[in-house]
Short mmCIF file of the C-alpha atoms (twelve columns), coordinates in Angstrom:
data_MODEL
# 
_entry.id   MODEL 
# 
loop_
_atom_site.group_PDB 
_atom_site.id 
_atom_site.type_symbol 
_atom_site.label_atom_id 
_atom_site.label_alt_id 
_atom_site.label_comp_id 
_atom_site.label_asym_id 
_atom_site.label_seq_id 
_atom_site.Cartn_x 
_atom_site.Cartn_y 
_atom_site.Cartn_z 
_atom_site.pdbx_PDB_model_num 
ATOM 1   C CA . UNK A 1   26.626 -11.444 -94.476  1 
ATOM 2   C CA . UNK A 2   27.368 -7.638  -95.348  1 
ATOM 3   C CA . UNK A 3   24.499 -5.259  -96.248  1 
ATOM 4   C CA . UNK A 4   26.008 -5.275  -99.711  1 
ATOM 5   C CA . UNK A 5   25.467 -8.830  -100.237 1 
ATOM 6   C CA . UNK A 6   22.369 -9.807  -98.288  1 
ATOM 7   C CA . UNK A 7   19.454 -10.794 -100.274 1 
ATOM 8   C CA . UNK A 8   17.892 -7.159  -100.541 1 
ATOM 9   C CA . UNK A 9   20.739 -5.576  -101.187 1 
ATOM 10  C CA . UNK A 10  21.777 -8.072  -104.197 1 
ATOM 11  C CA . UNK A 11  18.130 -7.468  -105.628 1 
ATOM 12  C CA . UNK A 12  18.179 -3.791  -105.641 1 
ATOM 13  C CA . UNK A 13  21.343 -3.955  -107.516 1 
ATOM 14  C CA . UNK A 14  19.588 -6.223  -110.140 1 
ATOM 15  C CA . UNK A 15  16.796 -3.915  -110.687 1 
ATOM 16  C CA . UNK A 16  19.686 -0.834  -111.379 1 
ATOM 17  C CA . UNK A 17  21.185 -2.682  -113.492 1 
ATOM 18  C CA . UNK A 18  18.408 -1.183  -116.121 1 
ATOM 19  C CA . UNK A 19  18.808 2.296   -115.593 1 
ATOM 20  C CA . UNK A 20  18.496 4.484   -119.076 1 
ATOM 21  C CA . UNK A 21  21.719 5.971   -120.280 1 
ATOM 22  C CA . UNK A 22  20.236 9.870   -119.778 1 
ATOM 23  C CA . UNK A 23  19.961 8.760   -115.997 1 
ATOM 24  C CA . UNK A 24  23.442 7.201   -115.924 1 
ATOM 25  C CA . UNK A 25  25.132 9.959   -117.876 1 
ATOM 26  C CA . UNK A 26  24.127 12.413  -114.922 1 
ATOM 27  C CA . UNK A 27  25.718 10.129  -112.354 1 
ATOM 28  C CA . UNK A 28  28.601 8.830   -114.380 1 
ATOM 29  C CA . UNK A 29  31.288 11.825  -113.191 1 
ATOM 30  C CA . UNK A 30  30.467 11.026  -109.294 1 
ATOM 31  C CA . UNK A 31  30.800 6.964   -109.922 1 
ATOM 32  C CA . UNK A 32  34.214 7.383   -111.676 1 
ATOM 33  C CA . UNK A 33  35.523 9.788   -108.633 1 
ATOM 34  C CA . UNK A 34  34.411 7.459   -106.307 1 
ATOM 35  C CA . UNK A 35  35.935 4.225   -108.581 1 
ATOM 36  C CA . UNK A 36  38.932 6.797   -108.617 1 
ATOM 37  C CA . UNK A 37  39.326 6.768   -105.098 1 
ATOM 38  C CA . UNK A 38  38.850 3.531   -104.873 1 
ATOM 39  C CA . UNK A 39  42.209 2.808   -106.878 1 
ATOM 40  C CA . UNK A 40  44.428 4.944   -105.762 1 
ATOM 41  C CA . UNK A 41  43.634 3.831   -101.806 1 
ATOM 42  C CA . UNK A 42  43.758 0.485   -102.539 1 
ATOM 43  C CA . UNK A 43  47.191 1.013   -104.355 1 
ATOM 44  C CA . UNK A 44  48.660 2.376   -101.211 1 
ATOM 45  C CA . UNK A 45  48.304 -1.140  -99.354  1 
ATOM 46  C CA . UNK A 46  50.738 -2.746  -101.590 1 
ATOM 47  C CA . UNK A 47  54.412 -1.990  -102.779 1 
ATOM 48  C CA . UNK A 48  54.887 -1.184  -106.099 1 
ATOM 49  C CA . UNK A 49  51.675 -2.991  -107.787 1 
ATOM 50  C CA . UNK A 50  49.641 0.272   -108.743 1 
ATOM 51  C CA . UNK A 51  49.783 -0.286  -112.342 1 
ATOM 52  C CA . UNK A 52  48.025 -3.809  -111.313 1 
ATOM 53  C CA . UNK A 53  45.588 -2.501  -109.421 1 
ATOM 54  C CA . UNK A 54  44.597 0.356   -112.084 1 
ATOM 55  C CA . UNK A 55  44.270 -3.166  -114.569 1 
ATOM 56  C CA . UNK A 56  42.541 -4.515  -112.112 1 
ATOM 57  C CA . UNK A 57  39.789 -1.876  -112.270 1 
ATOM 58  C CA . UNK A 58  40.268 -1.442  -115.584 1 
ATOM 59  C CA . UNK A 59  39.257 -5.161  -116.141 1 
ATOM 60  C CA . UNK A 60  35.872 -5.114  -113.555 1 
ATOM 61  C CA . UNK A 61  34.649 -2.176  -115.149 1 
ATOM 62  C CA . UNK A 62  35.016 -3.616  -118.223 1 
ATOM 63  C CA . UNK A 63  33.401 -6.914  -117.308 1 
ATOM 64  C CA . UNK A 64  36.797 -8.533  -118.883 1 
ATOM 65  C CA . UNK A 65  39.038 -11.237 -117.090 1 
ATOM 66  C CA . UNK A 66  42.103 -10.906 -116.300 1 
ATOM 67  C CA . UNK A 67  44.978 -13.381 -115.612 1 
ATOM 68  C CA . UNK A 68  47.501 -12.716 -113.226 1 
ATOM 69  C CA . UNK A 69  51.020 -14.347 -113.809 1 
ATOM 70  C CA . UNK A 70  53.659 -14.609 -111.514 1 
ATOM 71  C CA . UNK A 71  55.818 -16.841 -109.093 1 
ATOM 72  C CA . UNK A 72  54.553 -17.958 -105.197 1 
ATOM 73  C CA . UNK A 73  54.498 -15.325 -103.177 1 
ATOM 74  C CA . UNK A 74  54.132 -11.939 -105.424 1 
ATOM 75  C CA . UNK A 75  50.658 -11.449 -103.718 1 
ATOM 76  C CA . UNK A 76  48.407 -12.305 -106.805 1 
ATOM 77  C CA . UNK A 77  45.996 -13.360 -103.984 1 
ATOM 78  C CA . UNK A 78  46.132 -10.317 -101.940 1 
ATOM 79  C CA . UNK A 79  45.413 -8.248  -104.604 1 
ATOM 80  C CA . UNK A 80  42.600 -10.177 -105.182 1 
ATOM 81  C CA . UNK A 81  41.097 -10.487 -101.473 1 
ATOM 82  C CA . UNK A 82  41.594 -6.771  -100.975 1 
ATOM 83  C CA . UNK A 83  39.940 -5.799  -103.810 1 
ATOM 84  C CA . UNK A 84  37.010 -8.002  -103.111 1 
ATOM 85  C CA . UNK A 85  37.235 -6.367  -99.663  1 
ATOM 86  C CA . UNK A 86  37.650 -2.871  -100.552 1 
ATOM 87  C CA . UNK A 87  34.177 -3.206  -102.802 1 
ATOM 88  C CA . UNK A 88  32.211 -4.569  -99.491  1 
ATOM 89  C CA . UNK A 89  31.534 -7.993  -101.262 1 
ATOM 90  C CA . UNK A 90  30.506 -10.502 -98.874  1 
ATOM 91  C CA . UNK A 91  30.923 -14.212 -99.151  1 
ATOM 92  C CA . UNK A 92  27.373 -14.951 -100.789 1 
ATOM 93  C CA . UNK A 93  28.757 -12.358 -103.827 1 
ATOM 94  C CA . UNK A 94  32.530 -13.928 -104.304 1 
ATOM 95  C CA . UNK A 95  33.523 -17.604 -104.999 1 
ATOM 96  C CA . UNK A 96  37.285 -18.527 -105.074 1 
ATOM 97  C CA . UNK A 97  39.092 -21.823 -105.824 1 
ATOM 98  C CA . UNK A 98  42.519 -23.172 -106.117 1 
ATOM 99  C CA . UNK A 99  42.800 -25.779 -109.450 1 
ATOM 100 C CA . UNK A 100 44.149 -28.617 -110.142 1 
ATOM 101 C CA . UNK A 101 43.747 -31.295 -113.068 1 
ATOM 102 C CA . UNK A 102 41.790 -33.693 -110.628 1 
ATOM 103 C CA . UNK A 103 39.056 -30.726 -109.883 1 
ATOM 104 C CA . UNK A 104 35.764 -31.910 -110.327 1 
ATOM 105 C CA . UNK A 105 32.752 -29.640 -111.534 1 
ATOM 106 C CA . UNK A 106 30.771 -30.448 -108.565 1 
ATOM 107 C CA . UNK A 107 33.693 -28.157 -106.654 1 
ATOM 108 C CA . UNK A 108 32.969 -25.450 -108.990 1 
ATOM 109 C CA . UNK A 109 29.461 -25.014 -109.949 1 
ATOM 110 C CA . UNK A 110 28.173 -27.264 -107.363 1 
ATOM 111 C CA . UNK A 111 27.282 -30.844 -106.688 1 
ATOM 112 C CA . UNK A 112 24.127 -32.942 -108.539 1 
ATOM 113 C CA . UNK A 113 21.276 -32.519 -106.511 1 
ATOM 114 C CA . UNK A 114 20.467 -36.515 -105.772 1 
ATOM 115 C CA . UNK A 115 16.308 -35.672 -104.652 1 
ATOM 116 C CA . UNK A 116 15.790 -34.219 -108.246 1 
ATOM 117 C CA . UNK A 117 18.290 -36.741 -109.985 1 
ATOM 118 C CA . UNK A 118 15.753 -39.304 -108.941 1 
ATOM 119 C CA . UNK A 119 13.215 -37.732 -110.800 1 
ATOM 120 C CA . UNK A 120 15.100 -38.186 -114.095 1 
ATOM 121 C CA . UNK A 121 16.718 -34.519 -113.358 1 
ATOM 122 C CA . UNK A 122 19.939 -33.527 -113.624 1 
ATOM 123 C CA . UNK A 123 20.456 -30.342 -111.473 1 
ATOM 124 C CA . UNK A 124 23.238 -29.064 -109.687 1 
ATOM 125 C CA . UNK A 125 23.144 -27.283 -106.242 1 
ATOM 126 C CA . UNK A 126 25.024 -24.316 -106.692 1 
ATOM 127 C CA . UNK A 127 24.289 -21.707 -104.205 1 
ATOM 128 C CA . UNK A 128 27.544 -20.541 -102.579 1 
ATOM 129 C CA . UNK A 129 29.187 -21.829 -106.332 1 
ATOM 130 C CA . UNK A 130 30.400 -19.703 -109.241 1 
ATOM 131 C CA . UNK A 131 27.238 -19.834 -110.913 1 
ATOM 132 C CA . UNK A 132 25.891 -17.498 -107.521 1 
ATOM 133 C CA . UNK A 133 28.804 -14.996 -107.594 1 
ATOM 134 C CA . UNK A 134 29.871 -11.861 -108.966 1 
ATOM 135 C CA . UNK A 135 33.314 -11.871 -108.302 1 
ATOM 136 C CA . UNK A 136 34.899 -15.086 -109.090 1 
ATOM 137 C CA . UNK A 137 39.275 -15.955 -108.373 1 
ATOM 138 C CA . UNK A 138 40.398 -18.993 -109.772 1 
ATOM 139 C CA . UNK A 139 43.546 -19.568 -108.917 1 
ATOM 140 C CA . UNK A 140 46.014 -21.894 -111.026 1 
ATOM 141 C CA . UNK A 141 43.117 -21.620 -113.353 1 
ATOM 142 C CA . UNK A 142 45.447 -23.126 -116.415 1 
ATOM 143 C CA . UNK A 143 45.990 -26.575 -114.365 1 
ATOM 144 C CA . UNK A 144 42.219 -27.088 -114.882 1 
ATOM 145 C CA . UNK A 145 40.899 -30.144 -117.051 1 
ATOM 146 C CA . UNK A 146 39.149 -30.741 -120.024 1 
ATOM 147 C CA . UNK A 147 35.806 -30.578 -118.396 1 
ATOM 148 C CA . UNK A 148 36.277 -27.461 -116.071 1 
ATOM 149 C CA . UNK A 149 38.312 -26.111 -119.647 1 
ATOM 150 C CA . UNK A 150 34.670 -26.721 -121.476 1 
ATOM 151 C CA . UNK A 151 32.636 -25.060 -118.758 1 
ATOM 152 C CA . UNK A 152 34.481 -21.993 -118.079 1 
ATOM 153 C CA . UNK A 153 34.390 -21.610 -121.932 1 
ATOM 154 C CA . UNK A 154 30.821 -21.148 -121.700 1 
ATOM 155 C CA . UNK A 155 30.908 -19.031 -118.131 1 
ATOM 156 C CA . UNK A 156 33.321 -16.531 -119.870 1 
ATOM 157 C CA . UNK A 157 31.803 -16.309 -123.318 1 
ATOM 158 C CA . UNK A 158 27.898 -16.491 -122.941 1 
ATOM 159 C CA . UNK A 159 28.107 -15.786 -119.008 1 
ATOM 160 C CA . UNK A 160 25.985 -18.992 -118.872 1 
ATOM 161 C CA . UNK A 161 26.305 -22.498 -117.499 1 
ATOM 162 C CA . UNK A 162 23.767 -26.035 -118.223 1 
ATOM 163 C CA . UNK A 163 21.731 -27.391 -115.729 1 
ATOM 164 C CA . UNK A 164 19.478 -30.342 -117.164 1 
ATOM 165 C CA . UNK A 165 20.645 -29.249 -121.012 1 
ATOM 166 C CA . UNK A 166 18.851 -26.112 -120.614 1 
ATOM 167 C CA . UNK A 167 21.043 -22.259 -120.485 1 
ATOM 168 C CA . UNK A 168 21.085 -20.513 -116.948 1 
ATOM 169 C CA . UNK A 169 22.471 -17.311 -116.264 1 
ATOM 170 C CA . UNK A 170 25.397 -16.875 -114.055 1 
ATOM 171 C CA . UNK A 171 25.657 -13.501 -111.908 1 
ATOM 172 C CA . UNK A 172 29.457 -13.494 -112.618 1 
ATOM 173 C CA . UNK A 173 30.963 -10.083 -113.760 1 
ATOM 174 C CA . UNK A 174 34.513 -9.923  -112.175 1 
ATOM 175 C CA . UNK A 175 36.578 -12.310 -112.813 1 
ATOM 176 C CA . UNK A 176 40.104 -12.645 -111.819 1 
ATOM 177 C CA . UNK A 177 42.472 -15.398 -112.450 1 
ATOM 178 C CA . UNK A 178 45.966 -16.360 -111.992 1 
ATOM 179 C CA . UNK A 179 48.851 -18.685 -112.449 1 
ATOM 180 C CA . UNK A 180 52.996 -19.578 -111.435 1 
ATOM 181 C CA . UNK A 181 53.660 -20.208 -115.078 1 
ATOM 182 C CA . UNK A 182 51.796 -20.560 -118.693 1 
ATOM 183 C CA . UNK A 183 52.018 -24.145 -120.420 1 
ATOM 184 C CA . UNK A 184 52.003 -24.546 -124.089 1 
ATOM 185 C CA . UNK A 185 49.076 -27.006 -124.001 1 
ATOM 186 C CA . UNK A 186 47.203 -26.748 -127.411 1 
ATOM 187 C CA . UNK A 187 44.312 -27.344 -125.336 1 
ATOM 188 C CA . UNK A 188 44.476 -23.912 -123.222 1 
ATOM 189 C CA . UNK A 189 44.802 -21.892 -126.421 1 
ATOM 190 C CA . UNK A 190 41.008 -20.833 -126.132 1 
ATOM 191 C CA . UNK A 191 41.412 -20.385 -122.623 1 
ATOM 192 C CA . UNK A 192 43.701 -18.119 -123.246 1 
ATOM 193 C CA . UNK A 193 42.625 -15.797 -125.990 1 
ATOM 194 C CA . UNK A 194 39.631 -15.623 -123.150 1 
ATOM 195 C CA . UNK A 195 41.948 -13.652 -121.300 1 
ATOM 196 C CA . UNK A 196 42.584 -10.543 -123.788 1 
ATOM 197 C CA . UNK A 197 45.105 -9.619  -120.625 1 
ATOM 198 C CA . UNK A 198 47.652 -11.033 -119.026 1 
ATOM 199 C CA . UNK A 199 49.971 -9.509  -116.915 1 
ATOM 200 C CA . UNK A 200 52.828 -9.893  -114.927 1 
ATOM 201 C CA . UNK A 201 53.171 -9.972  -110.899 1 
ATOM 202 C CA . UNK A 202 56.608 -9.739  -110.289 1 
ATOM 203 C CA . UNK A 203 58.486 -9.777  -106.859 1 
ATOM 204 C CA . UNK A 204 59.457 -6.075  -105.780 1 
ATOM 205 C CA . UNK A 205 62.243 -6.826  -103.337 1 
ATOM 206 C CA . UNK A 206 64.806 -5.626  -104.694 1 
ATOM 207 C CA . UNK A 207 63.572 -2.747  -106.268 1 
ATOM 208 C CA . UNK A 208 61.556 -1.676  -102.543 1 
ATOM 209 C CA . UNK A 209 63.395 -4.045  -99.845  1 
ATOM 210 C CA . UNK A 210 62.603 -1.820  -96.829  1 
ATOM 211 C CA . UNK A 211 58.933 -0.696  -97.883  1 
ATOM 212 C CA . UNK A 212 58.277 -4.125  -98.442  1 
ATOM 213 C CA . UNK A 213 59.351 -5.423  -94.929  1 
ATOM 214 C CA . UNK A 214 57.681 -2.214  -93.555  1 
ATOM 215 C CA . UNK A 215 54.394 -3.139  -95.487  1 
ATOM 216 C CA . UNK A 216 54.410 -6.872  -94.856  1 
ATOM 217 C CA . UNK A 217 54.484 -6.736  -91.030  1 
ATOM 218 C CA . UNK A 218 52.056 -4.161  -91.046  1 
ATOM 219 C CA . UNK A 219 49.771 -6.316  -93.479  1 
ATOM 220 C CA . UNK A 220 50.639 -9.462  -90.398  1 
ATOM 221 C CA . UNK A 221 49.513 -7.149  -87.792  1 
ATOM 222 C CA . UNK A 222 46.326 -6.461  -89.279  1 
ATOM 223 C CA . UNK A 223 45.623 -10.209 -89.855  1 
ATOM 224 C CA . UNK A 224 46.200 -11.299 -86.702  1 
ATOM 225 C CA . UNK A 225 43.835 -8.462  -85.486  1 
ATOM 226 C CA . UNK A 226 41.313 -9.357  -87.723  1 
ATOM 227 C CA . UNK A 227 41.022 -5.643  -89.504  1 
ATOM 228 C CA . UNK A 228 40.412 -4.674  -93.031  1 
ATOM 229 C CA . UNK A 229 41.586 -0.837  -93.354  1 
ATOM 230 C CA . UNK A 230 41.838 -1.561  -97.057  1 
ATOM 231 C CA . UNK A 231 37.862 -1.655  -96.748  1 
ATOM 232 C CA . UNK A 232 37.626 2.066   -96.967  1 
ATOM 233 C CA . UNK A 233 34.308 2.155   -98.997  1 
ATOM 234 C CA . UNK A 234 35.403 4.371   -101.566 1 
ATOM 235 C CA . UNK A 235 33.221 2.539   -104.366 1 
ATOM 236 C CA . UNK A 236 31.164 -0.550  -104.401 1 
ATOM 237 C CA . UNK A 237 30.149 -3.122  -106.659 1 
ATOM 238 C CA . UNK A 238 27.204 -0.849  -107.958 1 
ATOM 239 C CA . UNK A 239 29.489 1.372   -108.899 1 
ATOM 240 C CA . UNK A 240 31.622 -0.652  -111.083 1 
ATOM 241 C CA . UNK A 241 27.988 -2.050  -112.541 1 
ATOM 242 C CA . UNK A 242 26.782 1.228   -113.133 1 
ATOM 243 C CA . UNK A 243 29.597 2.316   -114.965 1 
ATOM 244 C CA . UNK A 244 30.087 -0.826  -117.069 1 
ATOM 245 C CA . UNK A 245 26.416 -0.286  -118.264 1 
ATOM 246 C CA . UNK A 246 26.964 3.317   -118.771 1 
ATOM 247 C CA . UNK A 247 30.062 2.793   -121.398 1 
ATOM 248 C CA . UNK A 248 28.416 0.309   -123.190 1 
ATOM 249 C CA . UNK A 249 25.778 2.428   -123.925 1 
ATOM 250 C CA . UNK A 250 27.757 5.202   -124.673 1 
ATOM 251 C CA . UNK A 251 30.052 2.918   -126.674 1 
ATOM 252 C CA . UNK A 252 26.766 1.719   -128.627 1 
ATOM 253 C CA . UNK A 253 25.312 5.462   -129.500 1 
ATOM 254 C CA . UNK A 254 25.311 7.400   -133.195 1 
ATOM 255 C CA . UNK A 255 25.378 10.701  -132.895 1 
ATOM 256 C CA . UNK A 256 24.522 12.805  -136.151 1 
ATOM 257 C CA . UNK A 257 26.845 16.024  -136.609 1 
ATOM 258 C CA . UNK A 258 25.423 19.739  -138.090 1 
ATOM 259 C CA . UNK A 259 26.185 18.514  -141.679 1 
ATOM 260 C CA . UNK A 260 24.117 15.124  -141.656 1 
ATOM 261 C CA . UNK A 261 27.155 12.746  -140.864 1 
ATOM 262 C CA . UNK A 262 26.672 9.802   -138.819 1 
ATOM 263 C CA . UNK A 263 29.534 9.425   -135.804 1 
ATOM 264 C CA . UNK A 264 30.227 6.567   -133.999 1 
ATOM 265 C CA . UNK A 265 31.880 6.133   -130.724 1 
ATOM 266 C CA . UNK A 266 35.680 5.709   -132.539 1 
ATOM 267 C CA . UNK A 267 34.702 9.271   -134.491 1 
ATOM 268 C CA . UNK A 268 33.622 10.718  -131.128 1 
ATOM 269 C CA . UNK A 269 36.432 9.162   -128.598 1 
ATOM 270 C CA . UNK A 270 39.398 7.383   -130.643 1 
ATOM 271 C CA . UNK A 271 41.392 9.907   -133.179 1 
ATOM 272 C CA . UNK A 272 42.318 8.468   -136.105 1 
ATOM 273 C CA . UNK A 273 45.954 9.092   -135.418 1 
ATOM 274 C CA . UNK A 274 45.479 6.999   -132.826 1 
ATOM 275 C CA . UNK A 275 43.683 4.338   -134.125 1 
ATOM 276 C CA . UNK A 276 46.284 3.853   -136.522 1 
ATOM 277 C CA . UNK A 277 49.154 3.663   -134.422 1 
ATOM 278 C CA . UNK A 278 46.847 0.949   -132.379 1 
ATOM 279 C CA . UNK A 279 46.826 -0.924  -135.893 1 
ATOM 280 C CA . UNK A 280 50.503 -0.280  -136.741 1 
ATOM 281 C CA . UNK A 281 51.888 -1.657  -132.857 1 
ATOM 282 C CA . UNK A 282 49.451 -4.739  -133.371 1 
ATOM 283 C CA . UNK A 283 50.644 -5.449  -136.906 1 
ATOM 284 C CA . UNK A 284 54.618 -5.102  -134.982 1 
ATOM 285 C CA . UNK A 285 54.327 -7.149  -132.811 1 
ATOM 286 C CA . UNK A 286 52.321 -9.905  -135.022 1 
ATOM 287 C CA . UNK A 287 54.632 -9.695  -137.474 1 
ATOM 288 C CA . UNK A 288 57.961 -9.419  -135.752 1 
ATOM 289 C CA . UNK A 289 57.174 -11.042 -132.691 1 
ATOM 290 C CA . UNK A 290 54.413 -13.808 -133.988 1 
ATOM 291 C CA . UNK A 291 51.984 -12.875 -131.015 1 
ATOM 292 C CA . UNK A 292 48.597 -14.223 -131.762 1 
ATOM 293 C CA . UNK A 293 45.817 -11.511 -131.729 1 
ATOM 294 C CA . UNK A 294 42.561 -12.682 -132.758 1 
ATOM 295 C CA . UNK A 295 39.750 -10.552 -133.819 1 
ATOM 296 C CA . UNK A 296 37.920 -11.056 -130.559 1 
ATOM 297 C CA . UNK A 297 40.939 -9.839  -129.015 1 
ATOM 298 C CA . UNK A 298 40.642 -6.339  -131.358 1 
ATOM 299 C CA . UNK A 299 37.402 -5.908  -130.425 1 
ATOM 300 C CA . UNK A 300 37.762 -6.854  -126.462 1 
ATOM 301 C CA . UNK A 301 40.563 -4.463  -126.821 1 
ATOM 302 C CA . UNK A 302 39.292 -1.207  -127.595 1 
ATOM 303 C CA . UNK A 303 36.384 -1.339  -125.357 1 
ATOM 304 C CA . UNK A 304 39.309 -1.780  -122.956 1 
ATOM 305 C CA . UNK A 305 40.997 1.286   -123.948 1 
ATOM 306 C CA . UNK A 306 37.740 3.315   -124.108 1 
ATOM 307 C CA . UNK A 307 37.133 2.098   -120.628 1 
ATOM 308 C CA . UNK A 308 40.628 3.054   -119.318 1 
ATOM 309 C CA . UNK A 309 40.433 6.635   -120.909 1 
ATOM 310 C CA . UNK A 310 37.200 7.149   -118.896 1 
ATOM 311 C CA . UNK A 311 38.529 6.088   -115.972 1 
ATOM 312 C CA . UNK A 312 42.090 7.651   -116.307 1 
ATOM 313 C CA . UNK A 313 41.254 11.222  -117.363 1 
ATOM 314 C CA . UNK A 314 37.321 11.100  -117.927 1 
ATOM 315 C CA . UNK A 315 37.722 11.194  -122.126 1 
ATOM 316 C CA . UNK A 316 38.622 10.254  -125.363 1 
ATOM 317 C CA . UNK A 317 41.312 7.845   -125.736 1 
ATOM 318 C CA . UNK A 318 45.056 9.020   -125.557 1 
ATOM 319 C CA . UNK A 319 48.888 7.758   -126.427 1 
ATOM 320 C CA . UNK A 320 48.921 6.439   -122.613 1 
ATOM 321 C CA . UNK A 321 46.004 4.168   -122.889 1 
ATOM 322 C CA . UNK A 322 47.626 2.286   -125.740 1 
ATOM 323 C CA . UNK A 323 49.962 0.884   -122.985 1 
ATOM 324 C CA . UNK A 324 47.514 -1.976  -122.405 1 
ATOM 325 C CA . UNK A 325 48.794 -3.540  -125.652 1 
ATOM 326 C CA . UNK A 326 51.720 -4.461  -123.449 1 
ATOM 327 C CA . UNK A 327 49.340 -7.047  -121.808 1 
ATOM 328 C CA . UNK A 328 48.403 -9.003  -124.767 1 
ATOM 329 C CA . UNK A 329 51.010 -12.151 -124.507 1 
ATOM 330 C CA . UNK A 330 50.241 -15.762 -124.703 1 
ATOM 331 C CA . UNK A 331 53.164 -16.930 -122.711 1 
ATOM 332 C CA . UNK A 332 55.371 -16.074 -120.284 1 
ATOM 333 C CA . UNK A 333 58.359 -15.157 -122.996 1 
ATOM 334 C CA . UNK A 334 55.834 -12.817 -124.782 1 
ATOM 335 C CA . UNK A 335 54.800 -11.360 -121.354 1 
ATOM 336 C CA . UNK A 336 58.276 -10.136 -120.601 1 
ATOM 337 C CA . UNK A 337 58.641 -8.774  -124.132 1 
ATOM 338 C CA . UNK A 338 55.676 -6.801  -124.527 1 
ATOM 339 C CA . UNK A 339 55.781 -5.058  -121.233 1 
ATOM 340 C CA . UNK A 340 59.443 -3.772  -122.606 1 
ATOM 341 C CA . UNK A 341 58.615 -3.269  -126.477 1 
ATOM 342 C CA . UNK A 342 55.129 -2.351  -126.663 1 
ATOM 343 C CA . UNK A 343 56.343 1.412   -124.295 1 
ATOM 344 C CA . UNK A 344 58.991 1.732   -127.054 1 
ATOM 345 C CA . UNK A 345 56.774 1.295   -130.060 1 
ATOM 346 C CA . UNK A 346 54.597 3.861   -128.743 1 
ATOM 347 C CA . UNK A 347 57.532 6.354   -127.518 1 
ATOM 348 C CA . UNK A 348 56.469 6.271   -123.998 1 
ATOM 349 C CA . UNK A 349 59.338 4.187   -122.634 1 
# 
């Protein structure tokens, strides 16, 4: 077990997890140098997926899931192990799992514990289960049944699970997910709008054919060896906490300007020029395009934005940031068609 994930170390994160904003504000330009860092190294073990590892981070900070689509082999995975390993998270902090529609939730939250059920309890046993990590992969997560479907429901919305019909907290705050392809199963459609992103992990052969021969033996050579250079220790999973509490405080503060006016964090950190060419790309593409965006997703999406901005370039929000509105499809068709409209709408393409 690493030092960040032994027992000590996982309860001195829990008691920083309180820290006043005044405190957090004086640390917060050191965490995001060291969170920048941490993206742009771990970008440079991979060919041509920097944009997904800047969502990536983007998501974690955010304490937002994220859904990775793409075909067998476009190393949704890796990105996933080598960000787990580049944040030091040990095994007793990360819980991964490949579904299926047969998956039980004994394989996911853990089995009943039969001492207790005796006793008229119904408990599960979930150390080394989702309930017990903080960085959760579930893989093929839309092939999941009705029952899983319920549970993660509750894990994503109210970060909470049911043992013996009572609430308990999880510890989850990353999670990642992915899958080969998007069904249109009415029954995943609040599954889905879960995931405010989606994005694409598409094969880069053709585009970087040598690099990615270069890159994938050197990745095999490093596997057999049993190293990790990825594991740099740029940031760590305090880092990512601390800065998720500190924008959601900020996010959450009034300030009062010299003439008595109240300004919230949208007066303070989102222009209004801006904010209405969020509204008038949204309003595009639901219009001429039928992509569903509930309000959840609004809301989910400009903490998103402000969290990008403060991790891109330290500020308010900018035209840039609005490129995250190309990861708002449902399917696999409105994947593809964002990723090339939503750039042109905004006159970045």
């Amino acid at each position: 077990m690493s030092a960040e994930t032994s027992p000590t170390a996982r309860d001195e994160i829990d008691a920083q997890l309180d820290l006043p904003f005044e405190t957090l504000a004086k640390e917060a330009s050191a965490i995001r140098a060291r969170i920048d860092r941490f993206r742009t190294s771990l970008g440079r073990w991979f060919v041509g997926k920097q944009t997904l590892v800047d969502l990536m981070v983007t998501a974690a900070v955010a304490q937002e899931p994220l859904l990775l689509v793409g075909q067998p082999g476009t190393a949704k995975s890796d990105l996933v192990l080598k960000f787990k390993d580049a944040l030091g998270i040990g095994e007793a902090d990360y819980f991964e799992y490949m579904l299926t529609r047969f998956t039980e939730p004994s394989e996911i939250f853990g089995p009943i514990d039969v001492a207790l059920l005796r006793q008229g309890k119904y408990m599960r046993r979930d150390r080394g289960k989702l309930p017990t990590a903080r960085l959760v992969f579930l893989d093929e997560i839309l092939k999941s049944n009705s029952a899983i479907l319920n549970a993660l429901l509750t894990v994503i919305n109210e970060r909470k699970f049911y043992q013996d019909g009572a609430p308990v907290a999880v510890r989850l705050k990353i999670l990642f997910a992915a899958t080969n392809e998007i069904p249109d199963h009415v029954e995943l459609a609040a599954l889905k709008d879960r995931f405010c992103l989606k994005a694409a992990c598409r094969s880069v052969g053709d585009e970087h054919f040598v690099e990615l021969i270069d890159a994938g033996l050197e990745l095999q050579t490093h596997r057999d060896l049993g190293r990790k250079p990825w594991a740099e220790g740029h940031a760590t999973l305090l880092d990512f906490l601390k800065a998720h509490r500190y924008l959601t405080l900020l996010m959450g503060r009034k300030e009062t300007d010299a003439q008595g006016n109240e300004k919230r964090d949208r007066d303070l950190y989102f222009r209004p020029e801006l904010l209405q060419e969020l509204r008038r790309v949204i309003r595009t593409l639901v219009r001429e395009d039928e992509v569903f965006v509930s309000d959840r997703k609004i809301v989910k999406l400009y903490r998103l934005l402000r969290t990008r901005a403060w991790l891109m370039h330290g500020g308010a929000v900018e035209r840039e940031d609005l490129r995250l509105l190309s990861y708002l499809g449902d399917s696999a068709a409105e994947i593809d068609l964002l990723e090339e409209k939503v750039p042109k709408l905004l006159g970045l393409a």
